[in-house]
N, C-alpha and C positions, 0 to 999 in steps of 0.2 A: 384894587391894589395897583400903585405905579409898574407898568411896564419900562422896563428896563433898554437900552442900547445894550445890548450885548454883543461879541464878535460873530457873527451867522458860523462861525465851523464850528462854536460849542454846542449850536444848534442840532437837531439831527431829524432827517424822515420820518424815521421810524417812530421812534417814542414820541414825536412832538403829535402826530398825530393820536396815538395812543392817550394822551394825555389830552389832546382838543376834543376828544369824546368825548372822556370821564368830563370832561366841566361842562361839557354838551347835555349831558343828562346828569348831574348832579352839581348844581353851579355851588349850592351851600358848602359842597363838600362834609353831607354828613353822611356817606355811604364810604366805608372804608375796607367794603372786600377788594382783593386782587380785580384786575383786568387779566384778560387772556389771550395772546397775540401765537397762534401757528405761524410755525414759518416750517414746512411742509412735515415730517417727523418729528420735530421738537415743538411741542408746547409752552411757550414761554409761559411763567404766572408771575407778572407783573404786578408790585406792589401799585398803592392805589396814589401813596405820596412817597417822592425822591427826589433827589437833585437839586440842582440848586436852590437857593431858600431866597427870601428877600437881601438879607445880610450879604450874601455869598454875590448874588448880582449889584446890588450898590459899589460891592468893592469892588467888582471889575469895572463898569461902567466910568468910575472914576479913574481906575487908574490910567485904562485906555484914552481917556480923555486925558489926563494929564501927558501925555505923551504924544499925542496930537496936537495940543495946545501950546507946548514946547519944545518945537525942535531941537534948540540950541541950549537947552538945560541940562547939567547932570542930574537927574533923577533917581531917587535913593528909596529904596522900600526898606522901612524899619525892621520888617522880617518879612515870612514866608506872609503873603496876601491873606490866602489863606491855603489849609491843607489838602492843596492837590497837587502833586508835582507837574501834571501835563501843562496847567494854568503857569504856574511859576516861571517854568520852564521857556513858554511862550514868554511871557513879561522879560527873563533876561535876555531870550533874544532881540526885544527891542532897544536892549538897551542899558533897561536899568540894574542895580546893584543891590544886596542885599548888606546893611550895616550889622545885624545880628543873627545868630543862629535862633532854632526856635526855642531853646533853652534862655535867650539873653546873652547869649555868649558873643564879644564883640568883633566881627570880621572885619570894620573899620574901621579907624578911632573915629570919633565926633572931633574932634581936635581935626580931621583931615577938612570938614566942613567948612561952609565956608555962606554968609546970608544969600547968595546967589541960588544956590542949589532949591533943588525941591525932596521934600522928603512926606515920602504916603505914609500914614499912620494906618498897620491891617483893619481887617474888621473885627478881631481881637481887642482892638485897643492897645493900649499902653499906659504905661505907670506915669503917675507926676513928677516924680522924679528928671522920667526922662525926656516929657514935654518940657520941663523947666531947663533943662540941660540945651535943648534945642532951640527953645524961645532966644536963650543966652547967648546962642550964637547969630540969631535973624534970620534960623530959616523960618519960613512960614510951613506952620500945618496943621491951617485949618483950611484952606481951600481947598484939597484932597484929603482929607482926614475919611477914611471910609470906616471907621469904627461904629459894628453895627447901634442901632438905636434898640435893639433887644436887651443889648449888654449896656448899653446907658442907663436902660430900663434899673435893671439891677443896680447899677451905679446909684441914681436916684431912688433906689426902696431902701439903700443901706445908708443913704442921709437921713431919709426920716426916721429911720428908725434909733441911727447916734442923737436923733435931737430930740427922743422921747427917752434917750438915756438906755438904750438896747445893745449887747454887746452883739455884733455880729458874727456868725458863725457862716464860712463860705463850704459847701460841699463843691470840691474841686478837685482836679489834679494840682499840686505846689507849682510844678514846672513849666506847665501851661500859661502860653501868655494872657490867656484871656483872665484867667484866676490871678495871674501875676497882678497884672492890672487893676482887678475890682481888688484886690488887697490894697492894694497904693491907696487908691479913692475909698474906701472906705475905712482906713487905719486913720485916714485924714478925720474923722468924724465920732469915732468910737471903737474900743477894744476890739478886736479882729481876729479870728484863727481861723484854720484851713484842716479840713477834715476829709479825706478822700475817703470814704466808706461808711457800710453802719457798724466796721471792728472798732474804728478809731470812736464813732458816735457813741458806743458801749463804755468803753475806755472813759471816755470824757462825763457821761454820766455816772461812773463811779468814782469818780473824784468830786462831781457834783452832789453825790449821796454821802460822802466821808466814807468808801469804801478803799479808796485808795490814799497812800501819804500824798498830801501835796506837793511834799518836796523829791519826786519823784516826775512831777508833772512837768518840768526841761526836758527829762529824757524824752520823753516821748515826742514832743510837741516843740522842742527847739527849731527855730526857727519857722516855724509856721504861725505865730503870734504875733500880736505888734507888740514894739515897744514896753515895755514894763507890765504886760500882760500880769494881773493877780488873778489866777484862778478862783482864789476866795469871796474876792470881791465881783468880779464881773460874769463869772457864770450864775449871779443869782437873776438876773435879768437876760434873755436870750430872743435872736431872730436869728433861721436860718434864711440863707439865699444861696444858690449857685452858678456856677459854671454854666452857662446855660446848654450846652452839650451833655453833660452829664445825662441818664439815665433818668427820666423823670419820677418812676416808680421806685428807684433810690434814694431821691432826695425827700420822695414822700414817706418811706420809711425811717430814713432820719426824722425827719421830723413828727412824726408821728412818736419815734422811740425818744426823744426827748423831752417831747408832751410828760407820755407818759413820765417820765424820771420826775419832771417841776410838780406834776400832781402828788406823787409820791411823797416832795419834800415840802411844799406847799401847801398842798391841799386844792381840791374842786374851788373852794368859794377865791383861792385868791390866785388862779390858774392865769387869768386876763393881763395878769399885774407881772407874770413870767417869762410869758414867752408870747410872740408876734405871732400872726397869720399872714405868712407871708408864702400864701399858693399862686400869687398873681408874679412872682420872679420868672416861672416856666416858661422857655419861648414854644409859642405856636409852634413853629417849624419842626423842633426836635417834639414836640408833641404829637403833631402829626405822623412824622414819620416813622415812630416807635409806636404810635395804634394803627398804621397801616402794617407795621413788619408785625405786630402778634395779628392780625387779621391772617396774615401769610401762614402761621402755624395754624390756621382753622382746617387749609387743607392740605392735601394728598401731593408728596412729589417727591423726585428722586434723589434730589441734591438741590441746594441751594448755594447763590452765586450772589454775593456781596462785593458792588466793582467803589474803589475811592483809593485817595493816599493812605497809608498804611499809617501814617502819625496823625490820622484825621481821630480826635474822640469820636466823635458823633457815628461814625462810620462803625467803629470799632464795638460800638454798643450794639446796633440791628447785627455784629457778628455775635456777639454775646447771646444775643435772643434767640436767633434762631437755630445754631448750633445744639441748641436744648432739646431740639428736634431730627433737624436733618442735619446730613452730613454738607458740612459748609465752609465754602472757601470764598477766601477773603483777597482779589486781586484788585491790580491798580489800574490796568487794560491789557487789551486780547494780546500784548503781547506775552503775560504770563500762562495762553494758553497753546503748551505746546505741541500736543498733539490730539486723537480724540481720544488714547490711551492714558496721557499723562499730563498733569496740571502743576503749574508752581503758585503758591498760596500762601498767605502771610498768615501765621500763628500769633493771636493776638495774646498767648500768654506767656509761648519761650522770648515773644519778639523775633522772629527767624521766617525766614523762608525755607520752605522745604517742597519738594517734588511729590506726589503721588496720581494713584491711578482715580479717577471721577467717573466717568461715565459709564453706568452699568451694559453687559453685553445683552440686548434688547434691540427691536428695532422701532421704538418708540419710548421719547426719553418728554415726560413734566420737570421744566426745569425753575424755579424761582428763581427771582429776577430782583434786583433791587439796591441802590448807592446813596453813598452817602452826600449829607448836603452842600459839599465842593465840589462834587464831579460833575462833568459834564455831561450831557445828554448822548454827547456825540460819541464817547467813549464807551459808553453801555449799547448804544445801535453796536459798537465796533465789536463788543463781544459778545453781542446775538449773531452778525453775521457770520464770525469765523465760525463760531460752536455750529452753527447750520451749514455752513461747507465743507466742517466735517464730514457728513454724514450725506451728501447733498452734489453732485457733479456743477458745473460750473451752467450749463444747461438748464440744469433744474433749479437753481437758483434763481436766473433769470427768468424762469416761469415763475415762483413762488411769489419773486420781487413784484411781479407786472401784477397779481391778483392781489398784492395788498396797496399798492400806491396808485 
């Protein structure tokens, strides 16, 4: 796989190391227990894949390059790069602007634009809409365009599928740029709706069944449809695809419950004629990293620590998982960890931040270890080290440090 330019501080010691073994003795990458990194009383149990993904490094490497390449540019990011604020954060102090929130929401009109500028497309992507709005004014953006090729991928299974006459079905978040996006590109080709679960997936096969009025099916489904969406006519033929963040043992449940519904109403013999096989939308990356985080629940520890942006999906899913287990907090870096008593942690279901107490009284703490695929490397070294100076004199650190580097 391409190696990346990346900036060296997102880089980090610790983990690059930790990660230069694993592919040392598993280059295939089909061994997906934890590693296991002491740093003198804590046990770290390091998942086996995290951090940044291929998508996640293309879009910095361009951006940073766009910004070295023009000095004398105003430089505009179409939104958040992607969802890490430490990353973001860095980019506006170079410089650049953001034109929208991560919702769409506009912080600067395009109308302020002007063909000179430059403007990065995330690795989300973006709708046609809003390439056509921007072509219209000359800026260029295709020479920084960082919109992963995972989510192309998707792009191109939901053409073939409108040119066999398939309506599409995206399991996504609505408000998500990335889902934003593949709705554009794919309303452009065939009937389109957006399904965030397997409640809504239920819903939608019973209207598929005639269990539900169809003239009930706006309520639910407004505005997550394209255009003239006819429930009657276009969920007789169906492909799902999603979000590629998403939960991939979700969207295989969907689809799977969907299956089943066209069998139901079609029958075994004309099943082919119903609905697509479209298992090959899932990216590696979030696959990976969701069979390395159930590997984590194989074993034994006391708390688990999930470091990324709190609006990151992908992130917020391995919080999902393993929470089913251990007691798990969901930070953005060490600085949410205040003390060894007390931790501040992102609740992925009030959406809030709240304080409590983490670290059990013991003098030897397994801790799981593990982020999402925007975070940085160097951010999770950052919130091994503090958690180990917790517990650790400044002394004993610098021993700990010299026996592993």
């Amino acid at each position: 796989m391409k190696q990346f330019e990346v900036p060296s501080f997102y880089r980090s010691p610790l983990i690059s190391k930790v990660k230069a073994q694993r592919k040392l003795e598993d280059p295939r990458k089909k061994d997906f227990s934890p590693s296991e990194l002491k740093l003198g009383n804590i046990t770290f149990v390091i998942a086996r894949h995290f951090g940044f993904c291929y998508g996640v490094e293309n879009a910095i490497e361009k951006s940073y390059k766009a910004i070295h390449e023009n000095p004398n540019k105003r430089i505009f990011l179409l939104s958040q790069m992607i969802h890490n604020p430490a990353v973001n954060e860095d980019l506006i102090s170079q410089g650049l602007q953001f034109l929208q929130d991560t919702e769409g929401n506009q912080l600067i009109p395009f109308e302020e634009l002007n063909s000179e500028d430059l403007v990065i497309i995330p690795a989300f992507g973006t709708t046609l809409e809003i390439e056509q709005k921007l072509t219209s004014i000359g800026v260029d953006i295709t020479t920084y365009n960082t919109t992963c090729p995972f989510v192309e991928k998707v792009w191109n299974r939901s053409e073939k599928l409108g040119e066999t006459d398939h309506t599409i079905i995206i399991h996504g978040k609505y408000k998500h740029e990335e889902t934003r996006a593949t709705f554009s590109h794919s309303s452009q080709n065939a009937p389109t709706i957006i399904i965030k679960d397997i409640d809504e997936a239920k819903i939608m096969g019973d209207f598929i069944l005639g269990k539900r009025d169809l003239q009930s099916f706006d309520q639910v489904f407004k505005g997550k449809s394209s255009i003239d969406f006819d429930p009657m006519k276009d969920l007789s033929k169906i492909g799902v695809v999603n979000q590629t963040t998403m939960l991939a043992s979700e969207t295989q449940e969907i689809t799977n419950y969907l299956r089943e519904v066209m069998l139901l109403k079609y029958g075994v013999e004309n099943i082919k004629e119903h609905i697509a096989d479209t298992r090959d939308t899932l990216c590696y990356a979030t696959n990976d990293n969701q069979t390395a985080t159930l590997a984590l629940m194989e074993t034994e520890a006391d708390l688990a620590i999930v470091v990324g942006g709190y609006n990151s999906s992908n992130t917020s899913h391995l919080v999902e998982l393993l929470e089913q287990k251990f007691p798990c907090y969901f930070i953005k870096d060490e600085s949410e960890l205040i003390s060894k008593e007390e931790i501040n942690s992102f609740d992925i279901h009030s959406k809030t931040l709240h304080k409590s107490t983490y670290l059990p009284e013991k003098s030897n703490h397994r801790i799981i270890l593990t982020s999402g695929a925007s975070c940085p490397d160097s951010i999770v070294d950052g919130v091994m080290m503090k958690l180990a100076s917790f517990v650790h004199s400044n002394e004993e650190m610098s021993t700990i440090l010299t026996t592993i580097t």
